[in-house]
VOMARTOR-131808 format. One record per residue (C-alpha): residue number from 1; residue in one letter; chain; x, z, y. Coordinates in nm, 4 decimals. Example, Ala and Ser with C-alpha at 12.3 -4.5 7.8 and 13.67 -1.06 7.14 Angstrom:
! residues 2
1	A	A	1.2300	0.7800	-0.4500
2	S	A	1.3670	0.7140	-0.1060
This chain:
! residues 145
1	X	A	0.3825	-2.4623	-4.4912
2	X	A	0.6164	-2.6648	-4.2876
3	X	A	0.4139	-2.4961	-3.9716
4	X	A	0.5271	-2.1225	-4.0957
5	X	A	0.8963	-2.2410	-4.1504
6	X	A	0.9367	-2.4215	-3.8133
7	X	A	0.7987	-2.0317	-3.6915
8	X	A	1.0102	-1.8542	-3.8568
9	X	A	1.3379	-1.8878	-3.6965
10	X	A	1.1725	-1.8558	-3.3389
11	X	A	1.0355	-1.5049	-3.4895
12	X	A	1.3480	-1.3771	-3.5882
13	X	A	1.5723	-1.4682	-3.2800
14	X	A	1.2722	-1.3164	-3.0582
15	X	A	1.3117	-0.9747	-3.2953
16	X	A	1.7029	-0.9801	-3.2144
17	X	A	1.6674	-1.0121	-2.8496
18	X	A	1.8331	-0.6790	-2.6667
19	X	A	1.6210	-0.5616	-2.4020
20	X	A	1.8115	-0.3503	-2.0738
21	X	A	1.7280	-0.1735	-1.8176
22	X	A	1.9183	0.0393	-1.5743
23	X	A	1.7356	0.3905	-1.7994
24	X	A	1.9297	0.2006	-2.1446
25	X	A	2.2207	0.1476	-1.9222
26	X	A	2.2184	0.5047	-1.8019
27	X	A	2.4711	0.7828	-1.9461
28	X	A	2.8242	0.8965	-1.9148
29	X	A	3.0717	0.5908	-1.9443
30	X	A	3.4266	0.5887	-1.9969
31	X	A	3.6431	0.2323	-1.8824
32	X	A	3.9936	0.0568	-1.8815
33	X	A	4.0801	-0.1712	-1.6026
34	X	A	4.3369	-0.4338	-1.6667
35	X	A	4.4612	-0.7678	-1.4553
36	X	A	4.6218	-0.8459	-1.1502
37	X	A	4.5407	-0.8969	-0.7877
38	X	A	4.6513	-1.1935	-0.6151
39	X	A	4.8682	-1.0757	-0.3095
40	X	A	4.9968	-1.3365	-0.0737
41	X	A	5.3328	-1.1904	-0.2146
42	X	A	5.2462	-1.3365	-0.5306
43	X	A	5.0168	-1.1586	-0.8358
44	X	A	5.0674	-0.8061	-0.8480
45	X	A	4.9703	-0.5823	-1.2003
46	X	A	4.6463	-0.3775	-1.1876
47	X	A	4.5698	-0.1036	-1.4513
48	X	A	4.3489	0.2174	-1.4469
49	X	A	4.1413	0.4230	-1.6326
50	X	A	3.8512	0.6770	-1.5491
51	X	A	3.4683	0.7559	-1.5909
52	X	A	3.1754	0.7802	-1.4189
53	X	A	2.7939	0.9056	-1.4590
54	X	A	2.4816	0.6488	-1.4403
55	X	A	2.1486	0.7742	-1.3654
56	X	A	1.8133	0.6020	-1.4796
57	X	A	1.7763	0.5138	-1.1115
58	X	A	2.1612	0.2926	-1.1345
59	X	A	2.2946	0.5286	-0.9064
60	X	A	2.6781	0.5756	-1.0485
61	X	A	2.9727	0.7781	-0.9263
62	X	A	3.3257	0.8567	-1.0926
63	X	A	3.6808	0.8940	-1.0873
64	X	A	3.9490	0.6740	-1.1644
65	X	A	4.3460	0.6956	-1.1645
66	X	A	4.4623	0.3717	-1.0459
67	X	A	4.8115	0.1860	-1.1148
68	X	A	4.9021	-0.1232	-0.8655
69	X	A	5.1945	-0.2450	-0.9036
70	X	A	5.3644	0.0682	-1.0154
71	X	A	5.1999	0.2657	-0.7488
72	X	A	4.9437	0.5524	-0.8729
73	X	A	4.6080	0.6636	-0.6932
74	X	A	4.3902	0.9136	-0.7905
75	X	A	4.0493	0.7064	-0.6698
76	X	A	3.6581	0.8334	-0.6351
77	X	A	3.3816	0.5892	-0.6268
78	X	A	2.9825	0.5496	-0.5968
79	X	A	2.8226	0.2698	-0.6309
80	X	A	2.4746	0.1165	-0.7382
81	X	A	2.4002	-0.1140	-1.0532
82	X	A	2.1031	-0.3528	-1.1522
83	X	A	2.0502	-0.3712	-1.4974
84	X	A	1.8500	-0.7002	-1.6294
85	X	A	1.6628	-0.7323	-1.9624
86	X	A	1.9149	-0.9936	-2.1186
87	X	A	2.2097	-0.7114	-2.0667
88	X	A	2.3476	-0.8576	-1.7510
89	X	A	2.4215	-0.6385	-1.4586
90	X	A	2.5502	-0.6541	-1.1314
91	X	A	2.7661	-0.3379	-0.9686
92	X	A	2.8168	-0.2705	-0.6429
93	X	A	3.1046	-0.0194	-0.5548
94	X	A	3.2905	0.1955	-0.3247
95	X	A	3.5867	0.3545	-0.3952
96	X	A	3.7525	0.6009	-0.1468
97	X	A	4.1201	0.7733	-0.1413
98	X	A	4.1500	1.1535	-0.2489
99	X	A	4.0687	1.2151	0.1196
100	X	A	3.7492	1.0368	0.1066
101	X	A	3.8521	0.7148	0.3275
102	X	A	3.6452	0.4207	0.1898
103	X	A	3.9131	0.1843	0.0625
104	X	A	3.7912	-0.0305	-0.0660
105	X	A	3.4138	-0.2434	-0.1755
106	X	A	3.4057	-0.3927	-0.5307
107	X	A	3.1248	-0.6390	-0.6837
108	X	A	3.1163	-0.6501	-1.0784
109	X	A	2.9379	-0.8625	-1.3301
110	X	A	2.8801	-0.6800	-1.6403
111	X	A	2.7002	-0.7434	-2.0218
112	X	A	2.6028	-0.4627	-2.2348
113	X	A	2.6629	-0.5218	-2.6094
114	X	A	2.6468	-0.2731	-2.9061
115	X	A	2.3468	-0.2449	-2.8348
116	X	A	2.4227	-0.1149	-2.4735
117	X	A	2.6932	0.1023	-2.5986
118	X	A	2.9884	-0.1474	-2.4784
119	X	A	3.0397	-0.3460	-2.1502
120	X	A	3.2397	-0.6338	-2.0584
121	X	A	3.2946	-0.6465	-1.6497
122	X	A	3.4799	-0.8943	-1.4592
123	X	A	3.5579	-0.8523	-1.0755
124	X	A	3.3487	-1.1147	-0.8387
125	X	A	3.4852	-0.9707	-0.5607
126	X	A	3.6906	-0.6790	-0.3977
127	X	A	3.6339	-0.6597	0.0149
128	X	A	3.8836	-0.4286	0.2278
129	X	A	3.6849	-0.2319	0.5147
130	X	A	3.8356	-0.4251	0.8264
131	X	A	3.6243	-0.7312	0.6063
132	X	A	3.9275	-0.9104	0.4578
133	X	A	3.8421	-1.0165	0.0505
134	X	A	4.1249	-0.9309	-0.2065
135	X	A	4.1609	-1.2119	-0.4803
136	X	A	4.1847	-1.0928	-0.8280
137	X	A	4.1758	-1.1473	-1.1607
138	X	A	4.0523	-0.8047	-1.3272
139	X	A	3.7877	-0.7156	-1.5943
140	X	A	3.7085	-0.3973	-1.7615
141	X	A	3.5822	-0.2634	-2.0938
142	X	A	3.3650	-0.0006	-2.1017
143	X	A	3.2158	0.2554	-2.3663
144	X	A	2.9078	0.4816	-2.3397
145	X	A	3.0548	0.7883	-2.4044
């Protein structure tokens, strides 16, 4: 008896374990973007909101209208994401200017929750294309949609 009640609780965490994958991570997403970057001018205010479209394959593009500082951008991005079984993922992103200029590459860290219907992001890193890196403090929520 004490053998089946020292099992037990291993049994039911293992049944409550959320399994991902880029296909359970796929779908139409919708996402707020809230922080600041870290300017040598001192921290400057970050906010935008937009979608985009994941395939089974973590392919992703969408659209995003950007405030920094006051300033407004209408932004487009693609971008890849790796999906891991414990609801991790890692993003990789470029966003481009409404003429199509890359302005930008963005790593994210992500984890699905809801059962993959939610996701909590937080920047690792934004990189400029002459190569300089952009501190910041940003995250994002997200929502399948």
């Amino acid at each position: 008896m004490a053998l089946a009640l020292s099992v037990a609780p291993t049994l039911v965490r293992a049944q409550d374990v959320q399994r991902c994958s880029n296909a359970t991570s796929a779908g139409r997403w919708g996402f707020t973007t809230n922080g600041v970057l870290l300017l040598p001018t001192g921290a400057v205010p970050v906010t935008a909101v937009g979608h985009f479209v994941q395939d089974l394959h973590g392919n992703m593009e969408g659209s995003q209208i950007r405030s920094l500082g006051g300033g407004v951008a209408h932004e487009t991005f693609t971008g890849t994401v790796t999906t891991s079984p414990d609801c991790t993922a890692k993003y990789t992103i470029n966003v481009y200017d409404d003429s199509g200029n890359l302005v930008r590459t963005s790593v994210l860290d992500a984890v699905f929750t809801s059962s993959g219907k939610k996701a909590r992001v937080i920047f690792e890193s934004i990189v400029l294309p002459n190569g300089s890196s952009l501190p910041s403090v940003l995250s994002i929520d997200g929502e399948k949609l």
